[in-house]
C-alpha positions as CSV (number, residue, x, y, z in Angstrom):
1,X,-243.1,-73.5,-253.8
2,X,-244.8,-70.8,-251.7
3,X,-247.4,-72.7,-250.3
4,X,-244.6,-75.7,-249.4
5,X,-243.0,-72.9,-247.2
6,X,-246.1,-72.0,-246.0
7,X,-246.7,-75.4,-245.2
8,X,-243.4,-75.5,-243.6
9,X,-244.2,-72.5,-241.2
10,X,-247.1,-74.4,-239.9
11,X,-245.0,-77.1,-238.9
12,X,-242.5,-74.9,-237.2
13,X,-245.1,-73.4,-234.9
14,X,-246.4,-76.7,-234.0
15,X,-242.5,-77.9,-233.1
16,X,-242.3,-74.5,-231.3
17,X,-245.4,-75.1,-229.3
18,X,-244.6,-78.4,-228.6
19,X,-241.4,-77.5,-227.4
20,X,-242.8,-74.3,-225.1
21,X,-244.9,-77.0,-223.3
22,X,-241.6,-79.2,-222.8
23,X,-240.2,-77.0,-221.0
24,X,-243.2,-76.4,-218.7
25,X,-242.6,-79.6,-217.5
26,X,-239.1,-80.2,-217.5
27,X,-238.6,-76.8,-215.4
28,X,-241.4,-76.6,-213.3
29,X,-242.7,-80.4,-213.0
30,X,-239.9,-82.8,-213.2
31,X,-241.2,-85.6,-211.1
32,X,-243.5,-86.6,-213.9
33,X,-243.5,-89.7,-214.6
34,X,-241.7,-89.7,-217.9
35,X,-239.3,-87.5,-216.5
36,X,-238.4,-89.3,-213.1
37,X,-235.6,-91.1,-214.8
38,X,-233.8,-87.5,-215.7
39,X,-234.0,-86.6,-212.5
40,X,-230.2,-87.0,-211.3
41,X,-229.3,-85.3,-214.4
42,X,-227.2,-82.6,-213.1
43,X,-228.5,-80.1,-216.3
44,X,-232.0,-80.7,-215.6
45,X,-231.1,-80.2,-211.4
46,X,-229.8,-77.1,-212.4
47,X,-233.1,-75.8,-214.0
48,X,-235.7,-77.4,-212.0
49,X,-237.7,-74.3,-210.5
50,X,-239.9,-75.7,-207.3
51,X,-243.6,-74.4,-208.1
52,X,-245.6,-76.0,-206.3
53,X,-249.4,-76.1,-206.8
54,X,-251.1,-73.8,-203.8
55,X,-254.8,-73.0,-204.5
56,X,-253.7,-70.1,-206.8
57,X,-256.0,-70.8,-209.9
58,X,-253.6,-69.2,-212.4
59,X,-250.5,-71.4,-210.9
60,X,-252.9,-74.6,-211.9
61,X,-253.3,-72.9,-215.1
62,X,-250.1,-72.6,-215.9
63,X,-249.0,-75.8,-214.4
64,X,-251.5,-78.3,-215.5
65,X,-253.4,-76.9,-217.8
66,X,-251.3,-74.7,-220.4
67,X,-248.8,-77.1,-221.7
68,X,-252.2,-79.1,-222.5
69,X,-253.1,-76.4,-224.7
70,X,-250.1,-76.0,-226.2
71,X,-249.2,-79.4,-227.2
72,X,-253.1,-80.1,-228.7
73,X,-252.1,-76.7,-230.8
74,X,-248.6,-78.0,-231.7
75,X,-250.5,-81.5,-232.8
76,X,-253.3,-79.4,-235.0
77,X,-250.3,-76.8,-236.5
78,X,-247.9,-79.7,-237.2
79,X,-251.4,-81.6,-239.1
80,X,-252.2,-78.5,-240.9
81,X,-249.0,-78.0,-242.2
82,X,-248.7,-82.0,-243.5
83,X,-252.1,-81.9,-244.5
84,X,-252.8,-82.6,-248.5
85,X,-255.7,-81.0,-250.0
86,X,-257.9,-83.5,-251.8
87,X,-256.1,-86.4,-250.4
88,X,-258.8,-88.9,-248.2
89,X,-256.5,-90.2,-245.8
90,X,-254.7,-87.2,-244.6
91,X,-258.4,-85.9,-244.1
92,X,-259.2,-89.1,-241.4
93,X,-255.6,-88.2,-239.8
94,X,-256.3,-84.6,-239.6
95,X,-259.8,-85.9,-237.8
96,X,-257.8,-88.2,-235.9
97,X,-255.8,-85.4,-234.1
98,X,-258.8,-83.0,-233.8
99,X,-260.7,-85.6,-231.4
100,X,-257.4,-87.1,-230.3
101,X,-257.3,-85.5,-227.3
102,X,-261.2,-85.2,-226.3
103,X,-261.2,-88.8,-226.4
104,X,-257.8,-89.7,-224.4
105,X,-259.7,-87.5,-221.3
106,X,-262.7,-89.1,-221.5
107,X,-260.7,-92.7,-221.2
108,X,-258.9,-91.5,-218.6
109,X,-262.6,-90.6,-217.1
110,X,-263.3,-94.0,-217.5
111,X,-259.7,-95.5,-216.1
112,X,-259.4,-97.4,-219.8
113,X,-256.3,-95.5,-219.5
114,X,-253.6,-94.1,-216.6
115,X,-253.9,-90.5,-216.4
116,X,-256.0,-87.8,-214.3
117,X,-259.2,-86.8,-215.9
118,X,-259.6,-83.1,-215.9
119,X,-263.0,-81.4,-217.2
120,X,-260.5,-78.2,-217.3
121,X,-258.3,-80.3,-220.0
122,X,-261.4,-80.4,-222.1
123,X,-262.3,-76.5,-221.9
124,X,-259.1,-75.9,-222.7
125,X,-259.1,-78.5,-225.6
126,X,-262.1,-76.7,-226.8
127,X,-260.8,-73.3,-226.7
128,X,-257.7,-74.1,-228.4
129,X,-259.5,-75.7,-231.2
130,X,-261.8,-72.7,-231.1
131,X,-258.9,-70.2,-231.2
132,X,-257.0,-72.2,-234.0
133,X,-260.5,-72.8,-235.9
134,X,-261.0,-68.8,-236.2
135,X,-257.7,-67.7,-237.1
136,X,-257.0,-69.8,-239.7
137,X,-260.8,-70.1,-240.9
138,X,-259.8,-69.1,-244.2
139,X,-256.8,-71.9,-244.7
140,X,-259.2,-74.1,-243.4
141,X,-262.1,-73.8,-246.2
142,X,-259.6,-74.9,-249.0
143,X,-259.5,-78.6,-246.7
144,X,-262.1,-80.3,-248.0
């Protein structure tokens, strides 16, 4: 029963996170292309904040590259929280959504897919994964 709950937490951070990174875009970047058809939504005009990209490095940070971070970390909290010990398949899934993201930049590189590449996007993968990987370097011996 604990470790459900504990489970459970993990799960909830990774929603949380996801979320956080939502909101990013929905308030700061709403002519994105998935959000361009929200855009005459009168709640949605009502919270746009117009922060344009200017040179500052910590604006592109924050508007480009953070809600990359945070939605890898949501993906890696929400697949440690559903992962099962000993089980072979939740194993390849949790692999699955380590590299996800590493490999969806590098097909962008290669225009197999729309999207910008951004070697930033992969740092920042990286660091997330590296953050994650230490704090929870404990949970994450009992994996395999």
């Amino acid at each position: 029963m604990k470790k459900e709950i504990k489970k459970l937490h993990y799960v909830f951070i990774g929603i949380s996170l996801f979320l956080i990174g939502c909101s990013i875009y929905i308030v700061f970047r709403p002519n994105i292309i998935f959000l361009q058809r929200f855009q005459h939504n009168l709640i949605l005009q009502h919270i746009k904040i117009t922060l344009p990209y200017n040179g500052n490095p910590f604006r592109y940070f924050f508007l480009y590259v953070f809600p990359d971070m945070l939605w890898y970390s949501a993906l890696l909290f929400i697949m440690i929280g559903l992962h099962q010990t000993k089980n072979y398949m939740s194993r390849i899934i949790l692999l699955i959504a380590i590299f996800s993201s590493f490999i969806l930049e590098i097909l962008q590189y290669f225009h197999c897919i729309a999207g910008t590449f951004d070697i930033l996007d992969i740092l920042a993968y990286l660091l997330t994964l590296s953050i994650i990987l230490l704090c929870l370097r404990k949970k994450l011996k009992t994996f395999w």
